[in-house]
PDB file of N, H, CA, C and O in Angstrom:
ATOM      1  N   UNK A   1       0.856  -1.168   0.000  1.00  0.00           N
ATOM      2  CA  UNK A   1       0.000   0.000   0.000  1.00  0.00           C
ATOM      3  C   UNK A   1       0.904   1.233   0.000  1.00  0.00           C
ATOM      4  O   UNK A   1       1.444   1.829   0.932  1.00  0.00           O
ATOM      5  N   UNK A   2       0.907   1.390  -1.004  1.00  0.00           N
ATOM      6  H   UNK A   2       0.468   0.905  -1.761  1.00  0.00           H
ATOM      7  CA  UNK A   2       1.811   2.974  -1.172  1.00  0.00           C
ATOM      8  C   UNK A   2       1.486   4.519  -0.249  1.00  0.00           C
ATOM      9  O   UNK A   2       2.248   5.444   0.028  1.00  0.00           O
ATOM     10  N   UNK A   3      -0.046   4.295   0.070  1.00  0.00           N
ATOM     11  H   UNK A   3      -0.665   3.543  -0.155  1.00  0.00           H
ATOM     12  CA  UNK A   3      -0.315   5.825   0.526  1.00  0.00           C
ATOM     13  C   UNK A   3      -1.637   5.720   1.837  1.00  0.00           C
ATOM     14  O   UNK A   3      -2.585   5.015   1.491  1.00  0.00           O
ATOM     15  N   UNK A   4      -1.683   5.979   2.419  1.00  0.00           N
ATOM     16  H   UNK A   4      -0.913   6.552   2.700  1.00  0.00           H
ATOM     17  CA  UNK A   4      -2.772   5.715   3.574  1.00  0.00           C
ATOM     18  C   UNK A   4      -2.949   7.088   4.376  1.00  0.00           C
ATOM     19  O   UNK A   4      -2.035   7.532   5.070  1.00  0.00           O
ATOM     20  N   UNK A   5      -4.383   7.840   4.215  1.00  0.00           N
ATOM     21  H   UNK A   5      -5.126   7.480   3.651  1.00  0.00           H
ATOM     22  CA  UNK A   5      -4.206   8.505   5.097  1.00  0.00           C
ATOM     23  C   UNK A   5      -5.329   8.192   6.319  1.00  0.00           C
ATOM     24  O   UNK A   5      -6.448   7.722   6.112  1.00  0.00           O
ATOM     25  N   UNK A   6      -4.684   8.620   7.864  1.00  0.00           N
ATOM     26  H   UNK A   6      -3.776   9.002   8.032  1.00  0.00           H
ATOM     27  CA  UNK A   6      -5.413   7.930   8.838  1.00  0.00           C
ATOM     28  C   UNK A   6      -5.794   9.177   9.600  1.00  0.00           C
ATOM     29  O   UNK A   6      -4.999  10.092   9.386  1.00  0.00           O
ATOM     30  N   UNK A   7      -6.738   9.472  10.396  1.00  0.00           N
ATOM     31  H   UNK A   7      -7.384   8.728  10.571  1.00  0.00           H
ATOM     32  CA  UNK A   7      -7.774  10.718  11.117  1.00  0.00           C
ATOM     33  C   UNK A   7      -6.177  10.437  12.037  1.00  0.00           C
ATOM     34  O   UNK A   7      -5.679   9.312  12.065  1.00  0.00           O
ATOM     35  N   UNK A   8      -5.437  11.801  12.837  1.00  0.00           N
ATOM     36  H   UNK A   8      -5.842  12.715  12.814  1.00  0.00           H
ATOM     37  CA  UNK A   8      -4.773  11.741  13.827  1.00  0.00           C
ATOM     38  C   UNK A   8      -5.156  12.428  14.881  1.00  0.00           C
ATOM     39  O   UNK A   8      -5.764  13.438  14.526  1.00  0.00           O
ATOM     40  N   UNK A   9      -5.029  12.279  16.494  1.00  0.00           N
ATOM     41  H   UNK A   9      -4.536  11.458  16.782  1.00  0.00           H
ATOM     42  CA  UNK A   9      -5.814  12.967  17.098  1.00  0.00           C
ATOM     43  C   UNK A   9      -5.001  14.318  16.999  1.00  0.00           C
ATOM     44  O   UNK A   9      -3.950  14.137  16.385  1.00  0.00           O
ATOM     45  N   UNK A  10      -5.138  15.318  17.326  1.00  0.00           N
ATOM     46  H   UNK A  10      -5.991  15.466  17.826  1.00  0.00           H
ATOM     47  CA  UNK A  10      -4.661  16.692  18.232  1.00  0.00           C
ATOM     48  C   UNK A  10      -2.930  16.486  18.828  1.00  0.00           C
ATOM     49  O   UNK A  10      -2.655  15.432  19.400  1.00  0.00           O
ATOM     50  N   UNK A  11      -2.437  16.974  18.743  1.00  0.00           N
ATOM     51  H   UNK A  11      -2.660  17.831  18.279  1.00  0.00           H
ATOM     52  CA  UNK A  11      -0.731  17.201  19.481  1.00  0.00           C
ATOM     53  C   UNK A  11      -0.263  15.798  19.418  1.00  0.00           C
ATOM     54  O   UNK A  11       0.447  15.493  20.377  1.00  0.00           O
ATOM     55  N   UNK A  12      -0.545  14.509  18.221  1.00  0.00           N
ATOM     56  H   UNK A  12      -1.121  14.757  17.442  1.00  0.00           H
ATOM     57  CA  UNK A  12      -0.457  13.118  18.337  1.00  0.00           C
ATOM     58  C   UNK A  12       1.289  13.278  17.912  1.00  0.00           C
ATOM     59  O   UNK A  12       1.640  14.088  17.054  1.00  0.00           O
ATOM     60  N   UNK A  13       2.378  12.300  18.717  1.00  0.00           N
ATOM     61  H   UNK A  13       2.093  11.642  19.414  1.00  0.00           H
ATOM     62  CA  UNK A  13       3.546  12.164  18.180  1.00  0.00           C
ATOM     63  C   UNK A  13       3.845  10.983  17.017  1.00  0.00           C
ATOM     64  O   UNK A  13       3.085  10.033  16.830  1.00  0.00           O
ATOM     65  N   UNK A  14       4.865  11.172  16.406  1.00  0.00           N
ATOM     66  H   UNK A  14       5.483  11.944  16.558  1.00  0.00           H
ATOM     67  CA  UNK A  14       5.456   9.833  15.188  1.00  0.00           C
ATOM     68  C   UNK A  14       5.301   9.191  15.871  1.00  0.00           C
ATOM     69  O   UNK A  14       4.308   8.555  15.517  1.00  0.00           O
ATOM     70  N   UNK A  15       5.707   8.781  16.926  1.00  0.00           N
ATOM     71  H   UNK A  15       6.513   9.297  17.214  1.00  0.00           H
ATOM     72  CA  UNK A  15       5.486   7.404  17.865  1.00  0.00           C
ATOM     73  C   UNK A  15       3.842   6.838  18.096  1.00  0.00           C
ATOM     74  O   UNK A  15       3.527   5.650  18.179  1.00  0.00           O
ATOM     75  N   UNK A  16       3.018   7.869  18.164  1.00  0.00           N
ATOM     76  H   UNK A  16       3.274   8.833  18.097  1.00  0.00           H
ATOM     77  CA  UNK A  16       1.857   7.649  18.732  1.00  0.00           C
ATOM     78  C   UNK A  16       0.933   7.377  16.817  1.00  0.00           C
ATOM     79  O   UNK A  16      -0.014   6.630  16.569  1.00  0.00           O
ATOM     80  N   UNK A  17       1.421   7.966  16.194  1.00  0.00           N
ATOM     81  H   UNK A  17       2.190   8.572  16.396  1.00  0.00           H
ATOM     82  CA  UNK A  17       1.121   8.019  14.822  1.00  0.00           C
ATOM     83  C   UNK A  17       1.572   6.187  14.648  1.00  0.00           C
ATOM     84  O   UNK A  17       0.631   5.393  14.651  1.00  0.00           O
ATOM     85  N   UNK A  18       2.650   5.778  14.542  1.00  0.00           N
ATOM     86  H   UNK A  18       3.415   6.423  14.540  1.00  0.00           H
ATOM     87  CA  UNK A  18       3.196   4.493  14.287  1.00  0.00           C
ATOM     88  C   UNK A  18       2.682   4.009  14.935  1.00  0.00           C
ATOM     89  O   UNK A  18       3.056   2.842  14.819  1.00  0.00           O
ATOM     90  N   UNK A  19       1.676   4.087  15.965  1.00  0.00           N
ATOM     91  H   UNK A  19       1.372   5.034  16.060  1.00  0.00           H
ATOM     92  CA  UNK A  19       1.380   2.611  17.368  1.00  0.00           C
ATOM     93  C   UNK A  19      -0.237   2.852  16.565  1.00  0.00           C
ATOM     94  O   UNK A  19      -1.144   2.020  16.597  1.00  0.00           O
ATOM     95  N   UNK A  20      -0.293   4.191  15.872  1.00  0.00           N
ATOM     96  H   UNK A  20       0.444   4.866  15.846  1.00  0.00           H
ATOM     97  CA  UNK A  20      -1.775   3.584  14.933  1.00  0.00           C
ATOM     98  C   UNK A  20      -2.115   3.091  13.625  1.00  0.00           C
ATOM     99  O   UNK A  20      -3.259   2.832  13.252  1.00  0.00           O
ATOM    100  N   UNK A  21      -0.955   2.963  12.880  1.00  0.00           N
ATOM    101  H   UNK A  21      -0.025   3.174  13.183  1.00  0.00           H
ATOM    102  CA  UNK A  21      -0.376   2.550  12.081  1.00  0.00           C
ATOM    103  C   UNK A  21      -0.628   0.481  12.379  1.00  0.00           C
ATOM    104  O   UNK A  21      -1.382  -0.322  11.830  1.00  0.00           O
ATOM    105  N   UNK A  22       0.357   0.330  13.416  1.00  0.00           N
ATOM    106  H   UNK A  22       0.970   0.983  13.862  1.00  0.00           H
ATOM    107  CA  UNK A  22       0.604  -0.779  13.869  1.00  0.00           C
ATOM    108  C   UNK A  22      -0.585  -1.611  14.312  1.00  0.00           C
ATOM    109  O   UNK A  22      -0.531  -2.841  14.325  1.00  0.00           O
ATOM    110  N   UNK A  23      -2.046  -0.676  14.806  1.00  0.00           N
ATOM    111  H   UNK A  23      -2.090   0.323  14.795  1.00  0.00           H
ATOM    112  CA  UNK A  23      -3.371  -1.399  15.300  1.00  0.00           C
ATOM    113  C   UNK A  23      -4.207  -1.781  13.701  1.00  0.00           C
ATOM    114  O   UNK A  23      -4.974  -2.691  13.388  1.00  0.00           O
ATOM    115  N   UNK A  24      -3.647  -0.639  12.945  1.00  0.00           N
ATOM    116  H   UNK A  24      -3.024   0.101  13.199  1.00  0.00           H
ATOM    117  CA  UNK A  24      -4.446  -1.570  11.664  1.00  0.00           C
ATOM    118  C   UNK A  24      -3.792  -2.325  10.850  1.00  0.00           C
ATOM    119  O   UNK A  24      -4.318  -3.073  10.026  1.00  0.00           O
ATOM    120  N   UNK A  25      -2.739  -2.195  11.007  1.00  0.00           N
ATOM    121  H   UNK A  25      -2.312  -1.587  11.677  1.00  0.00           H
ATOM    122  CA  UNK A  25      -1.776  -3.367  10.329  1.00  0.00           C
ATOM    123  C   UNK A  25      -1.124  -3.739  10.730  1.00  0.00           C
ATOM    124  O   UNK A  25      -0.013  -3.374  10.347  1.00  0.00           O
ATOM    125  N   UNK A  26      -1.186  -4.889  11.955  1.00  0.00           N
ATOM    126  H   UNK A  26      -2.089  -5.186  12.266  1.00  0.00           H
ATOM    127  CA  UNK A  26      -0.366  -5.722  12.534  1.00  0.00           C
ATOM    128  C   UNK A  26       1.225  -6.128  12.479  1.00  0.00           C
ATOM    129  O   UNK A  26       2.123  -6.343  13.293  1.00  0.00           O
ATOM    130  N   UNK A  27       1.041  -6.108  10.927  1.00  0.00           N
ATOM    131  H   UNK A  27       0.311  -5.933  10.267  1.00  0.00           H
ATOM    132  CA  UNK A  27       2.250  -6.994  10.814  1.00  0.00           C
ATOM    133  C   UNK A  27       3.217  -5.910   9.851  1.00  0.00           C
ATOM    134  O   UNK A  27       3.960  -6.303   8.952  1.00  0.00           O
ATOM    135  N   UNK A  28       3.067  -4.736  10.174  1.00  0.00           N
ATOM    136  H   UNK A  28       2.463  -4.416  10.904  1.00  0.00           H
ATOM    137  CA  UNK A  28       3.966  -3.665   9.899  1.00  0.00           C
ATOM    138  C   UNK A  28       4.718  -3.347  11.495  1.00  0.00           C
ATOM    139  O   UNK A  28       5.565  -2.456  11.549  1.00  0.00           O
ATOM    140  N   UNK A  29       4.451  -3.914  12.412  1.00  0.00           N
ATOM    141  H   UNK A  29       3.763  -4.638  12.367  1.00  0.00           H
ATOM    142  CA  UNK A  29       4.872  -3.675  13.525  1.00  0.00           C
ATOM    143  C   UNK A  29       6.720  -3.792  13.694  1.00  0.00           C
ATOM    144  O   UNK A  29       7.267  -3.014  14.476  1.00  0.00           O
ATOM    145  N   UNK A  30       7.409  -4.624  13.048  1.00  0.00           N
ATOM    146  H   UNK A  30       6.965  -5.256  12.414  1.00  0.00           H
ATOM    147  CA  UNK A  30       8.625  -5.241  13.258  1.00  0.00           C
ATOM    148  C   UNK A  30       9.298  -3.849  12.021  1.00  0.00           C
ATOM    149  O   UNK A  30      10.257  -3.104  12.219  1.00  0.00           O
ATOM    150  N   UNK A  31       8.323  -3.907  10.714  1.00  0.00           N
ATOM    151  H   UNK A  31       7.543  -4.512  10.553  1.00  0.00           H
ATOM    152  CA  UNK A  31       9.220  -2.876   9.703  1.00  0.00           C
ATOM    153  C   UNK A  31       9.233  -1.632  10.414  1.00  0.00           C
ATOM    154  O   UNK A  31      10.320  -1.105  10.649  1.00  0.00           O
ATOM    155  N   UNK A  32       8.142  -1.084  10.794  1.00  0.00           N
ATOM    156  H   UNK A  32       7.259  -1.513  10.603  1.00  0.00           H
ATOM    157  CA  UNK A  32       7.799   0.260  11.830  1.00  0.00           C
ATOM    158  C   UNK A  32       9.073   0.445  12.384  1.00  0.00           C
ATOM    159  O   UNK A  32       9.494   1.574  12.132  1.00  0.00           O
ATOM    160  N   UNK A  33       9.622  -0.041  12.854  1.00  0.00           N
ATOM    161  H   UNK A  33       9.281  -0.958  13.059  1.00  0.00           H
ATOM    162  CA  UNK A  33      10.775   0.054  14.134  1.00  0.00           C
ATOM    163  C   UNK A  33      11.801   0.559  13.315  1.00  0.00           C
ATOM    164  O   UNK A  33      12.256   1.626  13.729  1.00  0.00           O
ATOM    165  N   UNK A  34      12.267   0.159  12.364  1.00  0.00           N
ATOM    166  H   UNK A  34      11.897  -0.707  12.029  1.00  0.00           H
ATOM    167  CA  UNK A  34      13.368  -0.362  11.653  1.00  0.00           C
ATOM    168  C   UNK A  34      13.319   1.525  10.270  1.00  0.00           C
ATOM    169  O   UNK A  34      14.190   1.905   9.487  1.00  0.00           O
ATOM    170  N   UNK A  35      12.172   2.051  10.536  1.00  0.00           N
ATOM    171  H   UNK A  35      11.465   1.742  11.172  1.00  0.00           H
ATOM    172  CA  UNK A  35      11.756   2.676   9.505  1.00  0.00           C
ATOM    173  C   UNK A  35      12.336   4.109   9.728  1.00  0.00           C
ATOM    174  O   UNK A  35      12.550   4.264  10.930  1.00  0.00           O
ATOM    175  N   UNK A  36      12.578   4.921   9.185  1.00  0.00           N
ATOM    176  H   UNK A  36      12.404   4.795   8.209  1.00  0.00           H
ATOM    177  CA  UNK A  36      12.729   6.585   8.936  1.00  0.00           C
ATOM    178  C   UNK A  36      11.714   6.897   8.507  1.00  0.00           C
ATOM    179  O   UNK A  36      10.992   6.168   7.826  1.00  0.00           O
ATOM    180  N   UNK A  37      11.342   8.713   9.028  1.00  0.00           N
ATOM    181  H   UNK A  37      11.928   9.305   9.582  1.00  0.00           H
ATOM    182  CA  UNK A  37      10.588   9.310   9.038  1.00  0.00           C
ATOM    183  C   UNK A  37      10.748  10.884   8.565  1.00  0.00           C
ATOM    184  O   UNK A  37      11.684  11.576   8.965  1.00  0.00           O
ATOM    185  N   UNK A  38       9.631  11.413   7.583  1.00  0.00           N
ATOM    186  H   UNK A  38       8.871  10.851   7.259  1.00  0.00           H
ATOM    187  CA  UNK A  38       9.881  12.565   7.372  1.00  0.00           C
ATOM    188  C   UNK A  38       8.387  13.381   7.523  1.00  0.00           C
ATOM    189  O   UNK A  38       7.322  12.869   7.176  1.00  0.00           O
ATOM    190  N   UNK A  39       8.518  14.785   8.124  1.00  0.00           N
ATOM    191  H   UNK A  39       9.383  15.200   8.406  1.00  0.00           H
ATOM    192  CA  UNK A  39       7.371  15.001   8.337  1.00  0.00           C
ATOM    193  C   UNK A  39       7.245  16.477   7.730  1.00  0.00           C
ATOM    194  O   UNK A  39       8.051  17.299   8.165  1.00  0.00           O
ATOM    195  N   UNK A  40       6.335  16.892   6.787  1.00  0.00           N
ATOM    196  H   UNK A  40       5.681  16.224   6.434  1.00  0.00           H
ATOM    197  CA  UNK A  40       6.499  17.598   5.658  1.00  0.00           C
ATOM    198  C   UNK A  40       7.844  17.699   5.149  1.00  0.00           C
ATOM    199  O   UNK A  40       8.646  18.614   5.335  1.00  0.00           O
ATOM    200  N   UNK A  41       8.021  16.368   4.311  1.00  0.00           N
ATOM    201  H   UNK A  41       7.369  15.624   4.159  1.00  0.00           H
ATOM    202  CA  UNK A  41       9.363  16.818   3.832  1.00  0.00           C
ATOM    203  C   UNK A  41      10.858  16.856   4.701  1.00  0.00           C
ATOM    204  O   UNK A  41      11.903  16.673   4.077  1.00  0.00           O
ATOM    205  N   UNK A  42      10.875  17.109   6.186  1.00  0.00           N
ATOM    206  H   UNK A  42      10.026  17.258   6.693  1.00  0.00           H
ATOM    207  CA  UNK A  42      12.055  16.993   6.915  1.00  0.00           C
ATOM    208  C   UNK A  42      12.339  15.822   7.229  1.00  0.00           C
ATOM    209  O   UNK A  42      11.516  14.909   7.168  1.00  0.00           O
ATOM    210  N   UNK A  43      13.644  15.667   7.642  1.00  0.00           N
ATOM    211  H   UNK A  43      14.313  16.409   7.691  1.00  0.00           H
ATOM    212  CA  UNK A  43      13.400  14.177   8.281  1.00  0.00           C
ATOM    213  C   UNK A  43      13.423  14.478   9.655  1.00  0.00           C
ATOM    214  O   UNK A  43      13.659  15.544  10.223  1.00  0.00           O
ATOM    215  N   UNK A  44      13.018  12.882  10.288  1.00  0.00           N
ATOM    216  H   UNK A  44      12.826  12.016   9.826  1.00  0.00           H
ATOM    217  CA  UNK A  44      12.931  13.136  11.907  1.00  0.00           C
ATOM    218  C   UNK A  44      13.496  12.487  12.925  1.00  0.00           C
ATOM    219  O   UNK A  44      13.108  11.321  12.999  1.00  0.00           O
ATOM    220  N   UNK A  45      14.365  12.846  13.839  1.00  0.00           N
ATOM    221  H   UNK A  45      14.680  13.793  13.779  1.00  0.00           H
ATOM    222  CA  UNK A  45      14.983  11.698  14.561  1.00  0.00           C
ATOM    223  C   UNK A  45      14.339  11.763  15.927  1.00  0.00           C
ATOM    224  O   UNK A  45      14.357  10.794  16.686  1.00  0.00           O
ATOM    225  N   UNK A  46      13.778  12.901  16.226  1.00  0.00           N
ATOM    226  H   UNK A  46      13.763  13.688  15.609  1.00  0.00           H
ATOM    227  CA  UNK A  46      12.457  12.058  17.379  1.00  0.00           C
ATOM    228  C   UNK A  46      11.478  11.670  17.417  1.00  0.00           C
ATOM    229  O   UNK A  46      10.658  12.587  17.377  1.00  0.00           O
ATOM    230  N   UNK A  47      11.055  10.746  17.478  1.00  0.00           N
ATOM    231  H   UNK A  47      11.721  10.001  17.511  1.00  0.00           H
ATOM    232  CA  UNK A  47       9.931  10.220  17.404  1.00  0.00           C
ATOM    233  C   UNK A  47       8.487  10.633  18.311  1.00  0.00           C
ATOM    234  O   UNK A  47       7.357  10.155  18.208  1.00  0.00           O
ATOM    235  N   UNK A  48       9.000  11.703  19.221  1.00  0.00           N
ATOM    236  H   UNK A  48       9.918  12.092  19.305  1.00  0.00           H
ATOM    237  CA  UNK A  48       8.378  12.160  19.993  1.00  0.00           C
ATOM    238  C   UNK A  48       7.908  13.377  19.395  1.00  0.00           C
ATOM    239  O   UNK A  48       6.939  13.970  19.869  1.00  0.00           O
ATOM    240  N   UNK A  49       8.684  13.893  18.132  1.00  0.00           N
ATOM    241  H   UNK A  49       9.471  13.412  17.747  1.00  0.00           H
ATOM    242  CA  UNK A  49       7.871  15.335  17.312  1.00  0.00           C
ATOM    243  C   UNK A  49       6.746  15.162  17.224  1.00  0.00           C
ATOM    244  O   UNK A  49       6.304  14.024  17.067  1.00  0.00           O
ATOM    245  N   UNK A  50       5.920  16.288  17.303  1.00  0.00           N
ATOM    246  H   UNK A  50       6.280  17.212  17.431  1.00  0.00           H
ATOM    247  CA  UNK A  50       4.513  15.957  16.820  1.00  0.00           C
ATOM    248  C   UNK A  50       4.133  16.284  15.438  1.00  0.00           C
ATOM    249  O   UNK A  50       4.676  17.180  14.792  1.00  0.00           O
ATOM    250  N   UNK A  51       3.145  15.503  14.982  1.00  0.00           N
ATOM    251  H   UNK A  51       2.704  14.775  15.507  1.00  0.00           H
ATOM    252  CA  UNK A  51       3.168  15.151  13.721  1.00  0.00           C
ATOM    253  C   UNK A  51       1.590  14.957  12.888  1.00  0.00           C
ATOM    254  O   UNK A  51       1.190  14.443  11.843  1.00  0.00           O
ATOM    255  N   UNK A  52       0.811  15.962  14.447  1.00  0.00           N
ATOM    256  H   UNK A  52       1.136  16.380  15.295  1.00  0.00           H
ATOM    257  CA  UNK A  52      -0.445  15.942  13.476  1.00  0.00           C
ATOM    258  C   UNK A  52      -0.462  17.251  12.929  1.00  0.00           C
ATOM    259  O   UNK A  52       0.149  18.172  13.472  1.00  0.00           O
ATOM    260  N   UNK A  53      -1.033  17.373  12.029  1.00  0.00           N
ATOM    261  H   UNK A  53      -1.529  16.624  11.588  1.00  0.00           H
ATOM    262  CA  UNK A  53      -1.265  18.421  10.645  1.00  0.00           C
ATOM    263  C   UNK A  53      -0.340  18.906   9.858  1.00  0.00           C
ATOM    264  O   UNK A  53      -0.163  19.941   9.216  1.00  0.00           O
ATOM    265  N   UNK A  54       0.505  17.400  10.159  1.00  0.00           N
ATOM    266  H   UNK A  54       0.361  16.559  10.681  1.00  0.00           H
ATOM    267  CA  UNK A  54       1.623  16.815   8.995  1.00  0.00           C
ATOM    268  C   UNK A  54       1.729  15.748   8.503  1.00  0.00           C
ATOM    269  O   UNK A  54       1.676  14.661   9.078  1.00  0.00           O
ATOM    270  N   UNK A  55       1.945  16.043   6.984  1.00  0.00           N
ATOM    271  H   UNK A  55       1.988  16.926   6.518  1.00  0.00           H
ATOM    272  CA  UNK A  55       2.563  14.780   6.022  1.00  0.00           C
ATOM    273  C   UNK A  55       3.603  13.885   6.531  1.00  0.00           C
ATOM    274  O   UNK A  55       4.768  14.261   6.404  1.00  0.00           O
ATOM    275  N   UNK A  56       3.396  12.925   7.005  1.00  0.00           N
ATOM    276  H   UNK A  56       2.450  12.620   7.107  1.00  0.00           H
ATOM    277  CA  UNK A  56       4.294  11.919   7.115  1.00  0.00           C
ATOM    278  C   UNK A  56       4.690  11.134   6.467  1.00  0.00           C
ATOM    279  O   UNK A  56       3.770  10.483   5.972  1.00  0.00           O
ATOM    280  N   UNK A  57       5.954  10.706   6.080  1.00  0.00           N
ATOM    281  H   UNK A  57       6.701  11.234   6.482  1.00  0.00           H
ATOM    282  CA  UNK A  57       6.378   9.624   5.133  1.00  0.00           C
ATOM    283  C   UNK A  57       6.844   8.708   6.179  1.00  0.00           C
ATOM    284  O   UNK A  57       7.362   9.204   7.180  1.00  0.00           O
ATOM    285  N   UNK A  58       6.737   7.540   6.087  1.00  0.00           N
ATOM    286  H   UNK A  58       6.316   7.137   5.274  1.00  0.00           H
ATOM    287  CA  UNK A  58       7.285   6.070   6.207  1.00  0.00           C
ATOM    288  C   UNK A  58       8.359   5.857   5.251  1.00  0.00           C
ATOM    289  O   UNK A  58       8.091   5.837   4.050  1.00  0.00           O
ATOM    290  N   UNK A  59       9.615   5.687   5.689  1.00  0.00           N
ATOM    291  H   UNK A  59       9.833   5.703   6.665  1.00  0.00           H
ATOM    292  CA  UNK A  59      10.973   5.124   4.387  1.00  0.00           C
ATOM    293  C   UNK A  59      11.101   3.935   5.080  1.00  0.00           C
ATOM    294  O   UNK A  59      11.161   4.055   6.304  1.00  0.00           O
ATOM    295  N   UNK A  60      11.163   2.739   4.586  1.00  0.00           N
ATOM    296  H   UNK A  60      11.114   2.642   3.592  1.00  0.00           H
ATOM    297  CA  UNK A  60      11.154   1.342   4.759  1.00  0.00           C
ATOM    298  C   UNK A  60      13.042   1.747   5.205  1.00  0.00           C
ATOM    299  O   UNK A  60      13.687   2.786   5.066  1.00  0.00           O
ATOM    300  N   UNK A  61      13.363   0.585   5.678  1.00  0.00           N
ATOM    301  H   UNK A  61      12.839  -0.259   5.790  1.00  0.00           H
ATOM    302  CA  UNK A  61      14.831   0.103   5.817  1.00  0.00           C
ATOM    303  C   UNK A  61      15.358  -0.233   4.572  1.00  0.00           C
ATOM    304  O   UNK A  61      14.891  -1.103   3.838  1.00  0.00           O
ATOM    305  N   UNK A  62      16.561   0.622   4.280  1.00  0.00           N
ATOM    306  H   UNK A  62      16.941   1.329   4.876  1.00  0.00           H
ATOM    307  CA  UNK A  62      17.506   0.509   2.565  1.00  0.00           C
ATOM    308  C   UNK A  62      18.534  -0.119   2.981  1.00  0.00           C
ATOM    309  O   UNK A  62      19.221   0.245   3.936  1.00  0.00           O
ATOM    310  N   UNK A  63      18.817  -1.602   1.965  1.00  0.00           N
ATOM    311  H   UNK A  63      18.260  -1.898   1.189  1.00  0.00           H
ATOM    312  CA  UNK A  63      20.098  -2.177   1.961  1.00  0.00           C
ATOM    313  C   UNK A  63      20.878  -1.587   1.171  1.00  0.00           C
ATOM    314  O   UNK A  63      20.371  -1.219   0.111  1.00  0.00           O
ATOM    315  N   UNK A  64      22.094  -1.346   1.357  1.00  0.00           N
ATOM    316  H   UNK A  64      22.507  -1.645   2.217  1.00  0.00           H
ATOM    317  CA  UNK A  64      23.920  -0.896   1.189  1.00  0.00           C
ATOM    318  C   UNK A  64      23.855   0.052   1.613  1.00  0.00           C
ATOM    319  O   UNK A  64      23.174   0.394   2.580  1.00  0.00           O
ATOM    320  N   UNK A  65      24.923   1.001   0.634  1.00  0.00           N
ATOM    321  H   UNK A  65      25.476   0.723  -0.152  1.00  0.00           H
ATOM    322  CA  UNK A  65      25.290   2.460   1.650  1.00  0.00           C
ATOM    323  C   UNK A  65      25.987   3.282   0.514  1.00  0.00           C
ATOM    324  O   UNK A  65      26.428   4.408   0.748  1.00  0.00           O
TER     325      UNK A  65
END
């Protein structure tokens, strides 16, 4: 599924965004972890940013370098 958009509540974080992510699709739970995040366009290394009444991207885990 290339594109999903999901209702987020109010002041919701990437973390809290991914744990709703994870209730409708189970078995994205293990890639979730493993994943990078960009939120309009930036990237994000806390997961604690908040991230409602933003575009979020999901980047899967890239092999080499």
């Amino acid at each position: 599924m290339p594109e999903e958009t999901i209702p987020v509540p109010d002041g919701a974080s990437v973390a809290q965004v991914t744990d709703l992510l994870t209730a409708r699709h189970p078995d994205l739970e293990k890639v979730l972890t493993r994943c990078s995040f960009l939120l309009d366009e930036v990237a994000v290394r806390d997961v604690s940013a908040p991230a409602s009444g933003a575009m979020l991207d999901v980047l899967p885990p890239f092999a080499g370098g």
